[in-house]
VEXLUMTOR-318528 format. One record per residue: residue in three letters; y, x, z of N, C-alpha, C in turn. Coordinates in steps of 0.1 Angstrom, whole numbers, padded with zeros to 4 digits, always signed. Layout:
REM VEXLUMTOR-318528
alaYXZYXZYXZ
...
This chain:
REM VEXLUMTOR-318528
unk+1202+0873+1351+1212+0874+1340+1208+0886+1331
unk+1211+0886+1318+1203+0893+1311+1214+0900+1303
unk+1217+0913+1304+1234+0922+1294+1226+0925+1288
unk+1237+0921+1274+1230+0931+1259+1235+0946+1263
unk+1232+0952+1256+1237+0966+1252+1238+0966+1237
unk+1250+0970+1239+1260+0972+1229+1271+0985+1228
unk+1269+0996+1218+1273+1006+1218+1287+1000+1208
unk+1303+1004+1214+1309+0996+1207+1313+1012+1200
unk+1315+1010+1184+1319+1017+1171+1332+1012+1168
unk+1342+1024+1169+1354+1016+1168+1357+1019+1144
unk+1353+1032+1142+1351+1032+1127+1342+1025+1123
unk+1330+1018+1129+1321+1010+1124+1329+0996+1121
unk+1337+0991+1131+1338+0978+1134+1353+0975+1126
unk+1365+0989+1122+1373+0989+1115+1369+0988+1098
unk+1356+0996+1094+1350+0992+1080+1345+0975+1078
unk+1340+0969+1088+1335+0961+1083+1350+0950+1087
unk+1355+0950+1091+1372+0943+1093+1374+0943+1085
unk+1377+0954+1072+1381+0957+1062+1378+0950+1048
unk+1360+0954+1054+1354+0944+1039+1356+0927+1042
unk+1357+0924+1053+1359+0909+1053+1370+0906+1050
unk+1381+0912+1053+1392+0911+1046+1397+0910+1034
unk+1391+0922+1023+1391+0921+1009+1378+0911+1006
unk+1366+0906+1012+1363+0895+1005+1369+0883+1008
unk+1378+0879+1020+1385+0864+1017+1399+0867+1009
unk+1403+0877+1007+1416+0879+1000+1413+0878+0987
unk+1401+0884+0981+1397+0887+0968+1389+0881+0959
unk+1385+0869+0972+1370+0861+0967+1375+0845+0970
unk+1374+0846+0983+1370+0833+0992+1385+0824+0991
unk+1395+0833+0995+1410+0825+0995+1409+0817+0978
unk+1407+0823+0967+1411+0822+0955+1405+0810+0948
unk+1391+0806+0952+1381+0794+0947+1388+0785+0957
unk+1382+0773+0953+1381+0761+0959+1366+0761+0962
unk+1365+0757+0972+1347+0763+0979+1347+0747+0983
unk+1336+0742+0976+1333+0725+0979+1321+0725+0989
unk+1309+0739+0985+1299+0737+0996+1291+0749+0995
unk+1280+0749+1006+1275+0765+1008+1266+0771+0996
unk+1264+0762+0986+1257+0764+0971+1270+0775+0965
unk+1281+0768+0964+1290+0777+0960+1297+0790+0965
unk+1296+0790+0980+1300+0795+0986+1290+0807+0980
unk+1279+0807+0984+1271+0819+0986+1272+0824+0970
unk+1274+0815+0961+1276+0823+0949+1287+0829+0944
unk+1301+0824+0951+1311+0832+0951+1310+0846+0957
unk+1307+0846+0969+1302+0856+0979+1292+0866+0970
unk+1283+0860+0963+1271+0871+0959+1282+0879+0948
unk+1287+0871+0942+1291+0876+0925+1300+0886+0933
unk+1307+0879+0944+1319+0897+0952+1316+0908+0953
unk+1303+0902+0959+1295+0919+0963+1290+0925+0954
unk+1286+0919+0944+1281+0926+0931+1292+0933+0925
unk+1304+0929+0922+1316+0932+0918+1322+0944+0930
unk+1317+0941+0941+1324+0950+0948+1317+0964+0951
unk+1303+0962+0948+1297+0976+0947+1293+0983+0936
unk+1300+0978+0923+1294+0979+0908+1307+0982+0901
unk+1315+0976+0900+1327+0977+0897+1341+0984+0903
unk+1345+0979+0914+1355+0980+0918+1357+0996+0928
unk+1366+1006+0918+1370+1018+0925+1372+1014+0941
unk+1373+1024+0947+1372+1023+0961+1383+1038+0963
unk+1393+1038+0969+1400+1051+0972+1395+1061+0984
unk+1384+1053+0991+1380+1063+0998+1367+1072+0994
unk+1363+1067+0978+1351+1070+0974+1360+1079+0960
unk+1370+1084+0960+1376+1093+0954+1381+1082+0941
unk+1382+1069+0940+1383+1059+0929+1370+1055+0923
unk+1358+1059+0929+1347+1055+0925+1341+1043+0927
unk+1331+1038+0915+1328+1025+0924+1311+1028+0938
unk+1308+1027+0944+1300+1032+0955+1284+1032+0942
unk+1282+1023+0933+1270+1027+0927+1270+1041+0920
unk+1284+1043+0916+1286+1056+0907+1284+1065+0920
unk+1290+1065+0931+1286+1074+0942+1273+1083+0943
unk+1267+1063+0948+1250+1070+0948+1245+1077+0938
unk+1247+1072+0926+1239+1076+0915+1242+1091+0911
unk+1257+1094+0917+1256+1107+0918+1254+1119+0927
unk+1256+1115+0939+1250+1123+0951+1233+1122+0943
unk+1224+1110+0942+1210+1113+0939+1206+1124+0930
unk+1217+1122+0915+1218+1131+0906+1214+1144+0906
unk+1228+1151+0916+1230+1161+0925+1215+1165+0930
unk+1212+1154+0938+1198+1161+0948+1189+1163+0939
unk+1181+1163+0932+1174+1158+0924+1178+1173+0914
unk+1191+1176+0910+1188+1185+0901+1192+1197+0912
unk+1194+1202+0921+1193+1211+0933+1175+1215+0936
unk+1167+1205+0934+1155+1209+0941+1149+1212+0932
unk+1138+1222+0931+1133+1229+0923+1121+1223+0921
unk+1116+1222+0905+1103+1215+0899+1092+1221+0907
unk+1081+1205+0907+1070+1212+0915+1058+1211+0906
unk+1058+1219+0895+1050+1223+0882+1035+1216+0886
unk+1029+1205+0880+1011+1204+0887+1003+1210+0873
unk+0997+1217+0873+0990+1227+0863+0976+1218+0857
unk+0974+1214+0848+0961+1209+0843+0951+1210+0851
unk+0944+1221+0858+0934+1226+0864+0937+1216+0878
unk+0950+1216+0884+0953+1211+0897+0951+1197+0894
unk+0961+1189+0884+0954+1180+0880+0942+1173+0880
unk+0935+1180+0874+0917+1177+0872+0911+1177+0887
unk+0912+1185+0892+0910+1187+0906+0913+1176+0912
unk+0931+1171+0915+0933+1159+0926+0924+1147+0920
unk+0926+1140+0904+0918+1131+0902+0904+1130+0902
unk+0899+1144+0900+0880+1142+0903+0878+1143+0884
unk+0886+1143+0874+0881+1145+0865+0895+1153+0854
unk+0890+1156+0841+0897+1162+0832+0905+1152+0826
unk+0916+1155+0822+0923+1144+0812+0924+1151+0801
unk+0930+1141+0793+0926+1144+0776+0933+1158+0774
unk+0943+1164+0781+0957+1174+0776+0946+1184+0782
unk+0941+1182+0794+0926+1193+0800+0917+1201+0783
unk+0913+1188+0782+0898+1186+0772+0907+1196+0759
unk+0920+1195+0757+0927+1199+0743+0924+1212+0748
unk+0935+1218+0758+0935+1231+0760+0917+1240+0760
unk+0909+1231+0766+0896+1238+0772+0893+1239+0759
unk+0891+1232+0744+0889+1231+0736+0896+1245+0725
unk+0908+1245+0724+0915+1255+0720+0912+1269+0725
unk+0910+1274+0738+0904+1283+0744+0891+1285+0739
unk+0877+1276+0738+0866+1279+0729+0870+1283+0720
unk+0879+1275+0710+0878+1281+0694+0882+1295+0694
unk+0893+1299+0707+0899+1317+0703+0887+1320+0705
unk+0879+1317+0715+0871+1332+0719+0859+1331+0714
């Protein structure tokens, strides 16, 4: 005989109760669903609507894309620029690029 293991999540298994709930309340009760062609496209257009649109009170009235896109925001402008200098440039590729050739050029003419 062969036991799964199964770590039982009682906040895991309360969130996703939740979302099935608001998609047959919100989606699925409301059509007339003739077959799984439709089905899955009622279904798709929820989730789209449901991660794109629709405030969420646990995400402060946010919709979860606005979430991400701001936590990423956040990270992104917290971490400090990692400057690559012309010279480093030239170096990783094995050759000079044009913005190289200007500067090396400008430098001859001062001196």
């Amino acid at each position: 005989m062969v036991q799964a293991e199964y770590e039982y999540n009682a906040l895991g298994q309360q969130v996703v109760r939740r979302l099935w709930r608001s998609l047959k309340q919100e989606a699925v009760y409301l059509e007339e669903i003739a077959d799984g062609f439709q089905a899955r496209r009622v279904i798709s257009n929820w989730m789209a609507f449901y991660n794109t649109e629709r405030p969420h009170s646990s995400l402060e009235h946010r919709t979860p894309k606005e979430t991400h896109w701001r936590g990423r925001d956040e990270k992104l402008a917290a971490r400090k620029p990692n400057p690559i200098h012309l010279r480093s440039a030239a170096e990783l590729f094995g050759k000079p690029g044009p913005l190289h050739r200007l500067v090396s050029l400008r430098n001859v003419r001062k001196g």
